[in-house]
C-alpha positions in Angstrom: 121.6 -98.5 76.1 122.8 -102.2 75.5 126.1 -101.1 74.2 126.2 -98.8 77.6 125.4 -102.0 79.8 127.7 -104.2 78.2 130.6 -101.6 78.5 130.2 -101.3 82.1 129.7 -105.4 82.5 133.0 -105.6 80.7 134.6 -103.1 83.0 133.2 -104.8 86.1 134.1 -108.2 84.9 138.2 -107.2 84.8 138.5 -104.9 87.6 136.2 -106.7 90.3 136.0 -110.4 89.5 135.6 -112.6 91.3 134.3 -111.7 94.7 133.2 -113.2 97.9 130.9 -111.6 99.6 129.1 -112.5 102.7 125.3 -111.3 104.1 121.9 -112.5 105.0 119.8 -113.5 102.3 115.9 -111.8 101.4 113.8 -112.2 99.0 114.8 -115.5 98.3 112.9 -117.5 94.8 113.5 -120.3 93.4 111.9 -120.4 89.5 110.4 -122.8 87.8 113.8 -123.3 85.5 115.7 -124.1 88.9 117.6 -120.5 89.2 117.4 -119.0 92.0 117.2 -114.9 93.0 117.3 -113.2 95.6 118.8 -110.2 98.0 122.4 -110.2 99.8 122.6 -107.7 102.2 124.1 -106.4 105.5 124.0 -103.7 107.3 125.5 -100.7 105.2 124.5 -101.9 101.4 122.5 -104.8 99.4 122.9 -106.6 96.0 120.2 -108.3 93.6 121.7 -112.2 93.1 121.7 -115.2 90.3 122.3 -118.7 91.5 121.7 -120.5 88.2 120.5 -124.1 88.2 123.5 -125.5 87.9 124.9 -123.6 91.2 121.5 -123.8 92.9 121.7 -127.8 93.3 125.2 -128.0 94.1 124.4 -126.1 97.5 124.3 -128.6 100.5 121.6 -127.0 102.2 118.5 -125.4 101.6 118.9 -121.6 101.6 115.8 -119.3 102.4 115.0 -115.5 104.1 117.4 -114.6 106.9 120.2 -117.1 106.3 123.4 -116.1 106.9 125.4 -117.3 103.8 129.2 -116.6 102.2 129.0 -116.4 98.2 131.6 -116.6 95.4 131.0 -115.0 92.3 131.0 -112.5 89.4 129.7 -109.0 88.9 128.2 -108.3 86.1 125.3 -106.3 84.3 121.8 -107.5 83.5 121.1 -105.9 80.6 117.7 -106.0 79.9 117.0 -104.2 82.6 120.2 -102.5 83.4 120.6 -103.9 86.5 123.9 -105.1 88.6 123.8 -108.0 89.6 125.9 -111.0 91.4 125.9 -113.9 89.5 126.9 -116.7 92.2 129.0 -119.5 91.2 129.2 -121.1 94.6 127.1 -120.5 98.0 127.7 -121.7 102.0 126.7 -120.8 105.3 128.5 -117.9 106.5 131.7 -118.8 109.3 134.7 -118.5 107.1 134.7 -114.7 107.0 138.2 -114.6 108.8 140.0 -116.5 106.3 138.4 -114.8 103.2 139.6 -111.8 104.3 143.0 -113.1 104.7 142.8 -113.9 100.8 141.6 -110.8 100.0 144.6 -108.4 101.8 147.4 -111.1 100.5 146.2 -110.8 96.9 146.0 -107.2 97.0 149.5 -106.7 98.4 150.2 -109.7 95.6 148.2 -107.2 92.9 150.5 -104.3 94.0 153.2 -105.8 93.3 152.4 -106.6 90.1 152.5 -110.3 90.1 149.1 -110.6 88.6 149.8 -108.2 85.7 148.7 -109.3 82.4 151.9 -108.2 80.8 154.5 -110.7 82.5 151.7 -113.4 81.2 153.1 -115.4 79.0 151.2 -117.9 76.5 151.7 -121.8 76.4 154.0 -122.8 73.3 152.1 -125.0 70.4 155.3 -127.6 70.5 156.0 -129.0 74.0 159.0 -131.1 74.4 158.4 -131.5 78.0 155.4 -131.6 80.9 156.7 -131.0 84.3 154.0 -131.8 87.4 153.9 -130.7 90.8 151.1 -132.1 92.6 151.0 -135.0 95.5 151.3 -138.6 95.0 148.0 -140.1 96.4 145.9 -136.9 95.2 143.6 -138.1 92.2 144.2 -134.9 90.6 147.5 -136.7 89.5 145.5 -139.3 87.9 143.2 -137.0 86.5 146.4 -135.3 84.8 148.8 -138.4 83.5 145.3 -139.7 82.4 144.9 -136.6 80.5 148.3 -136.4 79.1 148.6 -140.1 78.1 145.0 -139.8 76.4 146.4 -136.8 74.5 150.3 -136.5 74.3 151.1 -139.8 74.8 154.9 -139.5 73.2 155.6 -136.3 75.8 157.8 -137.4 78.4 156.0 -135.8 81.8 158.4 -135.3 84.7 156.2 -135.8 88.4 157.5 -133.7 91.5 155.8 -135.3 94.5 154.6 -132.5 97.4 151.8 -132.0 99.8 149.4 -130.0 98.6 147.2 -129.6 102.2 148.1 -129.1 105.8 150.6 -126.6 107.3 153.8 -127.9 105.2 152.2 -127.8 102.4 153.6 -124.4 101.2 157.0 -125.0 101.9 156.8 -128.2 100.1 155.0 -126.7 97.4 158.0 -124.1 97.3 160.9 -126.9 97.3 159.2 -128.8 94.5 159.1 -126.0 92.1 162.3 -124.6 92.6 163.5 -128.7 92.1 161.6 -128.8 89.1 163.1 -125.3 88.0 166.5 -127.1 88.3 165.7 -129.7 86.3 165.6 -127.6 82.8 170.1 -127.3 83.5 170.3 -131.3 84.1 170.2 -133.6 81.3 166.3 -134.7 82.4 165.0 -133.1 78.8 163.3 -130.0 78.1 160.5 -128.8 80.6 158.0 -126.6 78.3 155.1 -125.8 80.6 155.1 -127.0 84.4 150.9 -128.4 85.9 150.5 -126.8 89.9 147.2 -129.1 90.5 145.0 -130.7 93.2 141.4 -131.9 93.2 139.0 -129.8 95.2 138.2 -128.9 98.5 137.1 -126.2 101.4 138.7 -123.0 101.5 140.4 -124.3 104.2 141.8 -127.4 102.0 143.4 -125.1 99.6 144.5 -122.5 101.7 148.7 -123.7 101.3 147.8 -122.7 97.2 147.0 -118.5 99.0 150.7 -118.3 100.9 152.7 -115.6 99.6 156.1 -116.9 99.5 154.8 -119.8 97.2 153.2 -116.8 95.0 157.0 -115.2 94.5 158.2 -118.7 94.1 155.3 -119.4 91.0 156.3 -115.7 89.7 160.3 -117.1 88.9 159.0 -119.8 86.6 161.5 -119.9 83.6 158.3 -121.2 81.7 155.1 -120.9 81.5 153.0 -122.4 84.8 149.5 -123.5 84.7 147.4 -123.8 87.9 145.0 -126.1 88.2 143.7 -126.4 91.7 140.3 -127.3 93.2 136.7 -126.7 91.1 135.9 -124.5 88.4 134.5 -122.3 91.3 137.6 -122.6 93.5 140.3 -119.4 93.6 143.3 -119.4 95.0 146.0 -116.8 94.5 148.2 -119.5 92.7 145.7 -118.9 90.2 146.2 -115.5 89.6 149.8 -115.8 89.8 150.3 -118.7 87.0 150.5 -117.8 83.5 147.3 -119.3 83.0 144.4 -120.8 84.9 142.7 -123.8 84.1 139.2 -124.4 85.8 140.2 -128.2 86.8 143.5 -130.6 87.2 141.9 -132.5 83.6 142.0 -128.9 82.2 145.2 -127.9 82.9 146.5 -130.9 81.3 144.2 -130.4 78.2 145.6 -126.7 78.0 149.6 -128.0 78.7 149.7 -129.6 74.9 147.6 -129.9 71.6 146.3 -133.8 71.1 148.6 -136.0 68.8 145.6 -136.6 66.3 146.3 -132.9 65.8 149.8 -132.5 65.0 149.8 -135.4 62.8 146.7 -133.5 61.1 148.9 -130.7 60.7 152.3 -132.9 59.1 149.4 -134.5 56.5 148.0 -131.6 55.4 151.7 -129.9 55.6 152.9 -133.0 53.7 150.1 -132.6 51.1 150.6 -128.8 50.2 154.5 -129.9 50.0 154.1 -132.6 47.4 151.4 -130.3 45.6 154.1 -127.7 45.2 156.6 -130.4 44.3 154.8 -131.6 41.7 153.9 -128.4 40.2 157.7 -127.6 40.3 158.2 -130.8 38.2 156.0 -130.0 35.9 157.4 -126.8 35.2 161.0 -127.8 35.3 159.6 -130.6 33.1 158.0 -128.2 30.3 161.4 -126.3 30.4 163.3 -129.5 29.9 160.9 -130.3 26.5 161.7 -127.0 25.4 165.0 -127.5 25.4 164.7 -130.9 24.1 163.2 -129.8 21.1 165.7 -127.2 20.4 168.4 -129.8 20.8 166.7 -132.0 18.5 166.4 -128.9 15.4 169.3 -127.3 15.1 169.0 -126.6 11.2 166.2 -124.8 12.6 168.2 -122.8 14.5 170.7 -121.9 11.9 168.2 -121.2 9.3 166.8 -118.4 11.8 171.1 -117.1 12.2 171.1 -117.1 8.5 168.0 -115.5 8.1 169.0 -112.5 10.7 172.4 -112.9 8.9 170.9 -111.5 5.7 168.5 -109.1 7.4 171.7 -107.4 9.1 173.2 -107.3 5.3 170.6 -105.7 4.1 170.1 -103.2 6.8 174.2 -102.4 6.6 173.6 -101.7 3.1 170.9 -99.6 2.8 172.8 -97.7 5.7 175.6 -97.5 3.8 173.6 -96.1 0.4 171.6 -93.7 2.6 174.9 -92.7 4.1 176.3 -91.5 0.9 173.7 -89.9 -0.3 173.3 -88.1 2.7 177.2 -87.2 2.1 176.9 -86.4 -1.8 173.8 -84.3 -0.8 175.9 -82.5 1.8 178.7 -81.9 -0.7 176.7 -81.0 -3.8 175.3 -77.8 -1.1 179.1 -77.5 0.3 180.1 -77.2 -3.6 177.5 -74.4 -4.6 177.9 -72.4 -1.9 181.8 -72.7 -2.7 180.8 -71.7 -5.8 179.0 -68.6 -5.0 181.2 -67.2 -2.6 184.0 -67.3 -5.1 181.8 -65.5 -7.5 180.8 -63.2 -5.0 185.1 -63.0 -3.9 185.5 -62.2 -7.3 183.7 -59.7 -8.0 184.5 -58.0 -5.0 188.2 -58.0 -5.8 187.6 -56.5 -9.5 185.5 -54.1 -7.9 188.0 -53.1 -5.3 190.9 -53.1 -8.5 188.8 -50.8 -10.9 188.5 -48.3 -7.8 192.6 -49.0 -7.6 193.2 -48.0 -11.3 190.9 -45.3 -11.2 192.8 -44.0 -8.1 196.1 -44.7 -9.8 195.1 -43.2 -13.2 194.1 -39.7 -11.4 198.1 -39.7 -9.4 199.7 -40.4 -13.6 202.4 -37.2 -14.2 201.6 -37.4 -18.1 198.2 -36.2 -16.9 200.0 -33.4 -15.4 202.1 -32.8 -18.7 199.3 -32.8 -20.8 198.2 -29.7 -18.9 201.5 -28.1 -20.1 204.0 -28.8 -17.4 207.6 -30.3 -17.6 209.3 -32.5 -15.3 213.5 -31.0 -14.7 216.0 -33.8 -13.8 219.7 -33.2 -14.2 222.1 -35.6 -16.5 221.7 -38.4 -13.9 217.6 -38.4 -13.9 217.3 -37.0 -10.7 214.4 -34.7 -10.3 215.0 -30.8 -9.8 212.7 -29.9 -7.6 214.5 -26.6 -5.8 216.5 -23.9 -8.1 218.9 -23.7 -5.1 220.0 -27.4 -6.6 220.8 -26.1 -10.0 224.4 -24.1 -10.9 224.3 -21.7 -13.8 226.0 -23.6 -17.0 224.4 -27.0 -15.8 223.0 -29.0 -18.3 219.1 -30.2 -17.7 216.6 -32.4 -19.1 212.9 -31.8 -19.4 210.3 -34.3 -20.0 206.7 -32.7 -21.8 204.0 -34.3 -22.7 205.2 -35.3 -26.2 208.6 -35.7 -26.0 211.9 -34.6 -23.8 214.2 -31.7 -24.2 218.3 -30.8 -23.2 218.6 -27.4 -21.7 221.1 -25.4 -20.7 221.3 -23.0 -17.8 221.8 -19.6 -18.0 221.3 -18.4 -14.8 219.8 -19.1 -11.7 217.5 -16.8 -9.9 214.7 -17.6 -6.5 211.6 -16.3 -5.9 
């Protein structure tokens, strides 16, 4: 349930804050502690109230049952009792309805136009080069602020444009110093950073020129970031919601416009340490290098002795490369040699195999085979063979080879079959 509570005081604190409300008070306490508690209500509704002790003795009167009273404060959640509550940061007897609600329809046409979106916010730079202030002349919120700023930044140059900050000109003077100030950052009066709206405290009524609408478009062109600073911590005005950023109090503002010298010059010494820590490390590296080359400088028989040394090691390597290279190559023609050798066998006998089968073949197609069998071969006188008796005349002299010897015939007489 706490989680719940704090959820819905979170949601109620950026949608609703701050408020002023106004009814009559009941059930008013004061504690022991100095806080105060009591009931706001009117006719249609009523809220449960915390005036803290701080609040409570700030009020110039003395509030009780039935009073009529306007409050200023912020919703939020009690949680340990899950109650809603008003927590009042400032309290007065009731007569300034009118103008409160006033406030309230400018900044919600202000709020729909988006001039109080979070968005077009923008933060206050670390490194200010330049302070400009808008604020009036005799108003001790100006001392308040070059007090501030001298305390702090003294070496910041802080640029002062004067304008009334009460009464009905006030607005339109506030208007013309800004837009003068806004002018300034094209002239050659330095860099503005971050421009102070301020003034000291007062009624509702006092800081009513800081609520005009025109000076609310004129605060939303700031070409830098704008701080308001006007009235109490308890004081609203719809400058406020306007400006970049808020400051409770004139002093504030100024506090919030740039970071204290003593801090920046923390930050260059301990910036200025880490650098000569690095810078001496990098010697000392750069240093161990230099040594090491030093001491090569210093040997160089040392360093020829290791080139000799991996002189000879590449001999030796080359040569048992070269000794396992030929053997590899005698081994590989010592098996290229025998199996030359048997495939020649292996030709050879191939080939007498093949010429046996040829003489056996030629032996078989010999004619003295055919003689021996009792056959004769007939040529005529010139050798040629007889093989037709058409070829032969009767009285022609013939020859006939037998198997032992050869014969001369003569013909008789020719006669076919």
């Amino acid at each position: 349930m706490g989680a719940l509570c704090k959820a819905i005081g979170t949601s109620l604190e950026s949608q609703f804050n701050p408020v002023r409300v106004g009814g009559e008070i009941s059930g008013f306490v004061r504690a022991a502690s100095g806080h105060c508690y009591f009931n706001l209500k009117d006719a249609t509704g009523q809220m449960r109230c915390a005036a803290f002790k701080r609040v409570a003795s700030s009020v110039d009167f003395s509030p009780r049952d039935g009073d009529q009273v306007e409050v200023q404060g912020r919703l939020g959640v009690y949680e340990q009792r899950g109650e809603l509550q008003l927590v009042v940061e400032a309290m007065r007897r009731a007569g300034q309805g009118a103008l409160f609600e006033r406030f309230l329809q400018i900044k919600a046409r202000l709020q729909a136009q988006g001039l109080f979106d979070a968005q077009r916010k923008r933060p206050l730079p670390n490194l200010v080069r330049g302070i400009g202030v808008v604020t009036s002349l005799g108003a001790a919120a100006l001392h308040d602020v070059l007090s501030a700023l001298q305390r702090r930044v003294p070496h910041i140059p802080v640029t002062v444009v004067p304008a009334a900050v009460q009464g009905e000109a006030a607005p339109q003077a506030l208007c013309a110093a800004l837009q003068k100030i806004y002018r300034l950052q094209d002239q050659a009066h330095g860099p503005v950073d971050v421009i102070l709206l301020v003034r000291g405290g007062g009624s509702m009524e006092d800081l009513w020129a800081f609520n005009d609408e025109t000076l609310a478009q004129v605060i939303a062109q700031s070409p830098v970031p704008l701080v308001s600073g006007v009235g109490h911590e308890t004081d609203f005005t719809i400058a406020d919601f306007v400006a970049d950023l808020r400051a409770p109090t004139p002093t504030a503002a100024a506090e919030m416009a740039a970071q204290p010298t003593v801090l920046w010059r923390n930050v260059v010494d301990d910036a200025a340490q880490r650098l000569h820590a690095v810078s001496l490390r990098a010697l000392d590296r750069q240093s161990q290098h230099l040594d090491t080359l030093q001491a090569r400088i210093a040997r160089p028989s040392a360093g020829v002795h290791a080139m000799r040394q991996r002189l000879r090691d590449c001999e030796h390597r080359a040569a048992f490369a070269l000794q396992a290279g030929l053997a590899y190559q005698a081994a590989g023609l010592l098996r290229k040699s025998d199996a030359l050798q048997r495939r020649m066998e292996q030709a050879s006998q191939a080939h007498a195999t093949r010429l046996d089968a040829a003489a056996l073949r030629l032996n078989m197609l010999d004619p003295k085979l055919v003689l021996a069998r009792g056959y004769a071969w007939l040529a005529d006188a010139q050798g040629r063979g007889i093989d037709s008796a058409q070829s032969v005349q009767p009285g022609q002299q013939l020859r006939a080879q037998l198997r032992d010897g050869r014969l001369t015939l003569q013909t008789l007489g020719v006669q076919s079959s």
